[in-house]
GUPATOR-351843 format. One record per residue: x, y, z of N, C-alpha, C in turn. Coordinates in pm, whole numbers. Example, Ala and Ser with C-alpha at 12.3 -4.5 7.8 and 13.67 -1.06 7.14 Angstrom:
BEGIN
[[1319; -569; 780]; [1230; -450; 780]; [1320; -330; 780]]
[[1285; -225; 708]; [1367; -106; 714]; [1290; 3; 787]]
//
This chain:
BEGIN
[[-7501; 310; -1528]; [-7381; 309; -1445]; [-7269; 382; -1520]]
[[-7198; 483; -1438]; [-7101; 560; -1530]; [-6973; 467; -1546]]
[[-6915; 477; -1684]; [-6778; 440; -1699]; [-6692; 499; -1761]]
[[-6599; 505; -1639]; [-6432; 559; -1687]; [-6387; 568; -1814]]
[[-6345; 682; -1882]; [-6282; 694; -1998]; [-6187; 685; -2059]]
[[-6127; 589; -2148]; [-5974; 515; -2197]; [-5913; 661; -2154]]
[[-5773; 597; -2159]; [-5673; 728; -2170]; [-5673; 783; -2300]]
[[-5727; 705; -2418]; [-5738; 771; -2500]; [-5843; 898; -2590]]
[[-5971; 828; -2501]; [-6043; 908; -2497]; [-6076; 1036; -2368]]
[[-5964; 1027; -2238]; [-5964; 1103; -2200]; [-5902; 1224; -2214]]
[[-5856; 1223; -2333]; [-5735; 1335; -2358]; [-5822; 1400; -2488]]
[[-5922; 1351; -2531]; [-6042; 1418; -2652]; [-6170; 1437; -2575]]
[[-6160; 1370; -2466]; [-6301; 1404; -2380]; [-6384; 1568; -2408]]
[[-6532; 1523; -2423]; [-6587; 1656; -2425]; [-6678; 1632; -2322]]
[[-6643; 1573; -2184]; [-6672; 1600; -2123]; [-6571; 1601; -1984]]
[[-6620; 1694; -1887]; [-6542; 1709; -1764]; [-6469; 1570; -1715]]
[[-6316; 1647; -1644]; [-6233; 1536; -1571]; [-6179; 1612; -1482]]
[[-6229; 1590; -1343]; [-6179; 1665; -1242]; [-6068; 1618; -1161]]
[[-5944; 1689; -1146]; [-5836; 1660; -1080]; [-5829; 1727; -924]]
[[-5713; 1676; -846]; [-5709; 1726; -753]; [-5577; 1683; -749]]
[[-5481; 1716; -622]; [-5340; 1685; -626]; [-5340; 1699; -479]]
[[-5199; 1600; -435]; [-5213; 1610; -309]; [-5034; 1581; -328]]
[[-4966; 1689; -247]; [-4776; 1667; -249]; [-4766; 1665; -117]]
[[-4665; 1558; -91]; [-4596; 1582; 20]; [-4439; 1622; -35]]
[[-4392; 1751; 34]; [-4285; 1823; -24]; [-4183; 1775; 52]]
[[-4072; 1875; 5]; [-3964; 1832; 95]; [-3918; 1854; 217]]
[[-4011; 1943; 289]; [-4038; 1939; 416]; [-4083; 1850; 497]]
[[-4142; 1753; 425]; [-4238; 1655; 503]; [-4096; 1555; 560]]
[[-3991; 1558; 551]; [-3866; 1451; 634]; [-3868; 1380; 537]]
[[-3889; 1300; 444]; [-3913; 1187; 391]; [-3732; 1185; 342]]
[[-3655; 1187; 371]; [-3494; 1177; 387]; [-3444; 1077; 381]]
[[-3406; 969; 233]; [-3335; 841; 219]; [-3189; 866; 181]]
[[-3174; 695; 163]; [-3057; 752; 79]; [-3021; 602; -40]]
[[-3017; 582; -140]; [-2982; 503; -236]; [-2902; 497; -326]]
[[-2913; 376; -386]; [-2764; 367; -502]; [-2821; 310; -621]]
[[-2754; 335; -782]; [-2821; 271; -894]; [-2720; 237; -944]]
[[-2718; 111; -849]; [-2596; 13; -885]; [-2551; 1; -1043]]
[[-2619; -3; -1124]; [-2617; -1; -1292]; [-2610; 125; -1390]]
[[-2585; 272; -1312]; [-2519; 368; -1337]; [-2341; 327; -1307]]
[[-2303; 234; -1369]; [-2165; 202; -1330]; [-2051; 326; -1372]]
[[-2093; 412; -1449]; [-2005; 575; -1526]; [-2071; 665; -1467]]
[[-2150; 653; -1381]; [-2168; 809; -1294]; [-2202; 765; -1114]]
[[-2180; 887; -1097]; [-2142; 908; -921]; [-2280; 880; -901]]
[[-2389; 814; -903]; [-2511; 738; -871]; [-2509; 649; -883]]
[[-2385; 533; -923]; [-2338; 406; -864]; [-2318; 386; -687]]
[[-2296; 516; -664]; [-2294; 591; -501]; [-2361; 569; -401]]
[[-2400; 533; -285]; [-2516; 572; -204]; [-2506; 718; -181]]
[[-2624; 781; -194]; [-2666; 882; -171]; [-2781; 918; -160]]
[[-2790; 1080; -111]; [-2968; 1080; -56]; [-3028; 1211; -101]]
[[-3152; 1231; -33]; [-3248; 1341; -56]; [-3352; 1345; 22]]
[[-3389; 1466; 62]; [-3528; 1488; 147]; [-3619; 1474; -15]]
[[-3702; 1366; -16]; [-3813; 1345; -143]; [-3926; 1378; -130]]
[[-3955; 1457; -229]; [-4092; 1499; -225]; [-4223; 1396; -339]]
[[-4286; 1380; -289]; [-4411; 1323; -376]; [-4534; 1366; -406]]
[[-4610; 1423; -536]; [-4666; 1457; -564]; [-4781; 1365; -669]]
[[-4889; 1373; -596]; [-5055; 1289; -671]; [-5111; 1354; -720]]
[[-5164; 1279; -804]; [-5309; 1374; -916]; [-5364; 1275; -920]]
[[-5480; 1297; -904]; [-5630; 1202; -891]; [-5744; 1254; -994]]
[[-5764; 1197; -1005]; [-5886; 1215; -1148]; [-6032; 1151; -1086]]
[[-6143; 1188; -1166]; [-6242; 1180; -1171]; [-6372; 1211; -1262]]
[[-6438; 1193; -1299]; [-6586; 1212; -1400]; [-6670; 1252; -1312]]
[[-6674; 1212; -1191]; [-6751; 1233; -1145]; [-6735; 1287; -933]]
[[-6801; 1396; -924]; [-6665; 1460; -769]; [-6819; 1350; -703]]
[[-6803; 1364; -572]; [-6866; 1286; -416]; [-6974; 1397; -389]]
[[-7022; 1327; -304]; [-7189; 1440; -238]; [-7064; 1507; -193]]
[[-6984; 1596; -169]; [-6922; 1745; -94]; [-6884; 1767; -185]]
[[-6892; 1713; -294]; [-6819; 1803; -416]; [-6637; 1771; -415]]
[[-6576; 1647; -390]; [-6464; 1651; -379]; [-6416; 1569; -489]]
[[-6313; 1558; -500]; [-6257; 1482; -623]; [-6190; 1350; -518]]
[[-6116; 1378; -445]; [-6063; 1281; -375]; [-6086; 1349; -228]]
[[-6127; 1246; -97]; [-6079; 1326; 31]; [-5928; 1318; 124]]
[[-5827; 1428; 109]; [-5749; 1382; 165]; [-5697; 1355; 277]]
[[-5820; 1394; 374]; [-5828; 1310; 510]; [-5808; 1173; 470]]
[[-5804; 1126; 431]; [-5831; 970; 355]; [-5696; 914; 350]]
[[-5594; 1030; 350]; [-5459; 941; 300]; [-5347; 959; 396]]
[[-5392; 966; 554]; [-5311; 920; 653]; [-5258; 816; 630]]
[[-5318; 720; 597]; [-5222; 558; 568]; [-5137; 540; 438]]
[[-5121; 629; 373]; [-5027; 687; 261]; [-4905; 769; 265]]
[[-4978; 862; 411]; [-4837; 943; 435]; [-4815; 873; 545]]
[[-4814; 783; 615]; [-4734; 639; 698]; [-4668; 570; 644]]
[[-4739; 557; 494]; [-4635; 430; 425]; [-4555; 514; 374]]
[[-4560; 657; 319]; [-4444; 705; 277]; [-4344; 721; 364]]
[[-4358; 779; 491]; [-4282; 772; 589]; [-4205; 614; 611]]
[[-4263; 545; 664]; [-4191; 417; 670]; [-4103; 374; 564]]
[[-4154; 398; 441]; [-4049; 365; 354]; [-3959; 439; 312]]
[[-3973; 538; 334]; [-3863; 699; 306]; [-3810; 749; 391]]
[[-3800; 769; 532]; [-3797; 837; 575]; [-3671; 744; 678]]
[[-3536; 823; 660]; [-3440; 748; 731]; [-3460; 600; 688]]
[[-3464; 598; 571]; [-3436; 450; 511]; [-3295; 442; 412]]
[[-3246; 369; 412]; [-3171; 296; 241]; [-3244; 206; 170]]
[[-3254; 243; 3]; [-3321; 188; -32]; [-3195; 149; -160]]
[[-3194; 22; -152]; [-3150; -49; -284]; [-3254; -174; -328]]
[[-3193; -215; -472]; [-3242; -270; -568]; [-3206; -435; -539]]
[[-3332; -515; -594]; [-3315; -633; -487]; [-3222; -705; -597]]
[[-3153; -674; -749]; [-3071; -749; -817]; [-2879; -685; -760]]
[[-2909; -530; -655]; [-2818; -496; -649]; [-2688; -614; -585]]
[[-2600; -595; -655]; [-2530; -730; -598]; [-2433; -717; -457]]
[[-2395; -609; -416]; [-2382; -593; -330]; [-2494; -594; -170]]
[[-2646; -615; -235]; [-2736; -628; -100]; [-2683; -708; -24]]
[[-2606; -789; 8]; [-2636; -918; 133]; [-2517; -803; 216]]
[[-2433; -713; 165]; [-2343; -588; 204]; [-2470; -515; 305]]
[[-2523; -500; 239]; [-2640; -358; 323]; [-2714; -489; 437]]
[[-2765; -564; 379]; [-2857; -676; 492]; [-2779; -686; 590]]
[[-2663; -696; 573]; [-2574; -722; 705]; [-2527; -621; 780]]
[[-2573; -502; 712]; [-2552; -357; 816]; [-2692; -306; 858]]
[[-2781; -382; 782]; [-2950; -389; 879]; [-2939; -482; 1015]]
[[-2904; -572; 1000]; [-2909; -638; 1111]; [-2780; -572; 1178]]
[[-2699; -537; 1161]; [-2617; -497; 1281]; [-2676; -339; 1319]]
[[-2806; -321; 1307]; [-2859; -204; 1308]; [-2829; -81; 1297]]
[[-2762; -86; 1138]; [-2698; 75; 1107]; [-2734; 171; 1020]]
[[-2862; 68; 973]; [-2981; 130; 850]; [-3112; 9; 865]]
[[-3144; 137; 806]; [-3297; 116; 774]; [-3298; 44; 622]]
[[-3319; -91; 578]; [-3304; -115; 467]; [-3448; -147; 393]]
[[-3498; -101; 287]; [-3585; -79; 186]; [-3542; -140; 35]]
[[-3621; -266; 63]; [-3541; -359; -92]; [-3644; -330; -191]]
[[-3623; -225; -260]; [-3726; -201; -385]; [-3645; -317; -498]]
[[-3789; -332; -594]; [-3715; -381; -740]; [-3641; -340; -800]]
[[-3633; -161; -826]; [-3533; -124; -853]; [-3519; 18; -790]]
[[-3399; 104; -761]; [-3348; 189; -707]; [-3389; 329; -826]]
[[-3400; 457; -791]; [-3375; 547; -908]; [-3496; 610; -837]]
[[-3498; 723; -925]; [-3644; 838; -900]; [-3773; 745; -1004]]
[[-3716; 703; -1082]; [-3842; 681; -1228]; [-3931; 551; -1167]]
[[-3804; 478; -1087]; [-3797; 378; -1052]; [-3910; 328; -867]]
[[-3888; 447; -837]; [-3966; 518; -731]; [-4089; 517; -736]]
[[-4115; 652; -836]; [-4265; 703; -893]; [-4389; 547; -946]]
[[-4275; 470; -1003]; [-4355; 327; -1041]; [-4419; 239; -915]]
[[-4350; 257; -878]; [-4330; 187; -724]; [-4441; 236; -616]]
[[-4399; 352; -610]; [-4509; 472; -548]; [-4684; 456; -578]]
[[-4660; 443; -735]; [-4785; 467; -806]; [-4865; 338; -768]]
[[-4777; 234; -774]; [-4868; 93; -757]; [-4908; 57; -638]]
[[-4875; 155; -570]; [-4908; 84; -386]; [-5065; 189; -377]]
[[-5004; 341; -439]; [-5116; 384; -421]; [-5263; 393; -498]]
[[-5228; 357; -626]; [-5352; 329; -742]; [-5453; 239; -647]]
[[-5404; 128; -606]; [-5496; 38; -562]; [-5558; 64; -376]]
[[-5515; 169; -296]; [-5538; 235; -218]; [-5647; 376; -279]]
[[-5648; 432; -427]; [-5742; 530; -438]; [-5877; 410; -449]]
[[-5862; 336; -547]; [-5954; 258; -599]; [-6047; 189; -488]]
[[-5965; 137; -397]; [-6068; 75; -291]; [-6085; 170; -221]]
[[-6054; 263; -154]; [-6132; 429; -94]; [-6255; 476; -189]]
[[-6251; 465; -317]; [-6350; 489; -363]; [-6429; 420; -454]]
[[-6443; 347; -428]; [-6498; 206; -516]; [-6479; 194; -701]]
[[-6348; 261; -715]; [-6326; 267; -868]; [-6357; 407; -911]]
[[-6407; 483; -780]; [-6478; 633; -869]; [-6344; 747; -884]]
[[-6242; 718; -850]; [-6107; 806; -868]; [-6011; 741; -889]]
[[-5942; 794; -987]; [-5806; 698; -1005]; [-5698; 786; -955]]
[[-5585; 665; -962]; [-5453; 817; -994]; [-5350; 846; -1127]]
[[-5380; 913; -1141]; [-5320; 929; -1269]; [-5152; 979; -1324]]
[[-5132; 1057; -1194]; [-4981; 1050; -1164]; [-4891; 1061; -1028]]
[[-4753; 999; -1044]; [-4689; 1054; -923]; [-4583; 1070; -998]]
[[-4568; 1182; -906]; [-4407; 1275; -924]; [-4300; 1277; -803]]
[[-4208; 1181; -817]; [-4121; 1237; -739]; [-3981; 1288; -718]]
[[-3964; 1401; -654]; [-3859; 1503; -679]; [-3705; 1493; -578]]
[[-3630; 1452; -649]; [-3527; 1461; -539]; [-3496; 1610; -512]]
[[-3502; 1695; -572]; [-3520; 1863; -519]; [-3543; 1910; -638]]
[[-3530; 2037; -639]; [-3604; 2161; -707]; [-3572; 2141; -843]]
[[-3457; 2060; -876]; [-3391; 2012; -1011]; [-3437; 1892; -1114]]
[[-3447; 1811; -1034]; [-3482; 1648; -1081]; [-3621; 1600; -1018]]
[[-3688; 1576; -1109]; [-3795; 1505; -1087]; [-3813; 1356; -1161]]
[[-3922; 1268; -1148]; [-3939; 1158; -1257]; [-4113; 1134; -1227]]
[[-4156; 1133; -1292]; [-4309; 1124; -1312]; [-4357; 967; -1390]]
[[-4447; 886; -1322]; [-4490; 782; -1362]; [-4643; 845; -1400]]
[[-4681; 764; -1461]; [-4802; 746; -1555]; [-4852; 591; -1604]]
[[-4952; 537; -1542]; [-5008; 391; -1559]; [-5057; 443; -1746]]
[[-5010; 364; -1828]; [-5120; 345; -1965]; [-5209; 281; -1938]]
[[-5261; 207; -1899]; [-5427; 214; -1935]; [-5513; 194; -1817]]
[[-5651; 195; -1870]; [-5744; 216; -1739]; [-5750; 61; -1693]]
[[-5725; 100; -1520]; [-5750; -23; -1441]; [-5939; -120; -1470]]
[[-5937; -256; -1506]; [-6057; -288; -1503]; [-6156; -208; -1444]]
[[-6133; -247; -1335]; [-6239; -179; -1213]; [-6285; -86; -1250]]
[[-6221; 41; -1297]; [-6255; 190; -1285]; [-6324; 238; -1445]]
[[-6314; 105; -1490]; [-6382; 110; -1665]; [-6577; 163; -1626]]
[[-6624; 129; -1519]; [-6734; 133; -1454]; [-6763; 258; -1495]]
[[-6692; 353; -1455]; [-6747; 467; -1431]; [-6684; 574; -1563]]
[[-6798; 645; -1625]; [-6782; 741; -1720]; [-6828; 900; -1717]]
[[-6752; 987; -1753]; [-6830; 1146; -1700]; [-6951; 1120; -1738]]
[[-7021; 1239; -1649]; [-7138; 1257; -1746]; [-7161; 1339; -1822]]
//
């Protein structure tokens, strides 16, 4: 049975690790808008927004009978949840102390409110990464992981998450 290779040995690997990437850019609408309440010295104490782009990399030892690394027919229910949660939303931070401010302009229906743990791009990509790691893993029974998300408030700023270590599950499987 193949098993997945530490991150540490995937970066000395002498053998193959096949990637694939899948972005939704900033075309795709995904158009919020948020605040980082704890930037209290810069204008990102602010609500403000961005058409966001998100970008995956998927890994593998081993590609599928078509030869694929990941299929991204597969991730309609990924670009739904990105949509739903991005797209004409506000998203603040559930310690932000002003939320019961925004809750009360959700219910008077004047936003779309999105209570992440915390607000930010870095803060995002973490966020991002954990809904979808465990969406590659059960699509493929541990045989692809993800290894990063990037997401870009435009052409300037990005923040990139990265899980350290290999999920149990995916310890299974090793190149060949």
């Amino acid at each position: 049975m193949p098993v997945r290779p530490t991150v540490e040995s995937r970066h000395h690997a002498t053998r193959p690790i096949y990637r694939s990437t899948k972005t939704y850019d900033h075309s795709e609408g995904l158009s919020c808008c948020f605040r980082q309440w704890r930037a209290a010295d810069s204008h990102c104490r602010l609500v403000h927004g961005y058409a966001l782009a998100f970008r995956f990399v998927f890994a593998t030892g081993e590609l599928d009978a078509r030869n694929w690394c990941f299929d991204f027919g597969g991730l309609k229910p990924i670009r739904s949840w990105l949509h739903d949660m991005f797209d004409h939303t506000v998203l603040v931070a559930e310690d932000d102390p002003h939320l019961p401010d925004f809750r009360l302009l959700a219910e008077k229906g004047l936003l779309a409110l999105r209570v992440l743990p915390n607000a930010g791009c870095e803060a995002m990509a973490k966020y991002v990464f954990d809904h979808v790691a465990g969406f590659v893993t059960d699509q493929t029974a541990g045989r692809v992981w993800l290894e990063t998300v990037e997401v870009k408030e435009h052409g300037g700023n990005s923040a990139i998450y990265e899980h350290g270590h290999v999920p149990a599950m995916a310890q299974t499987y090793r190149c060949r």
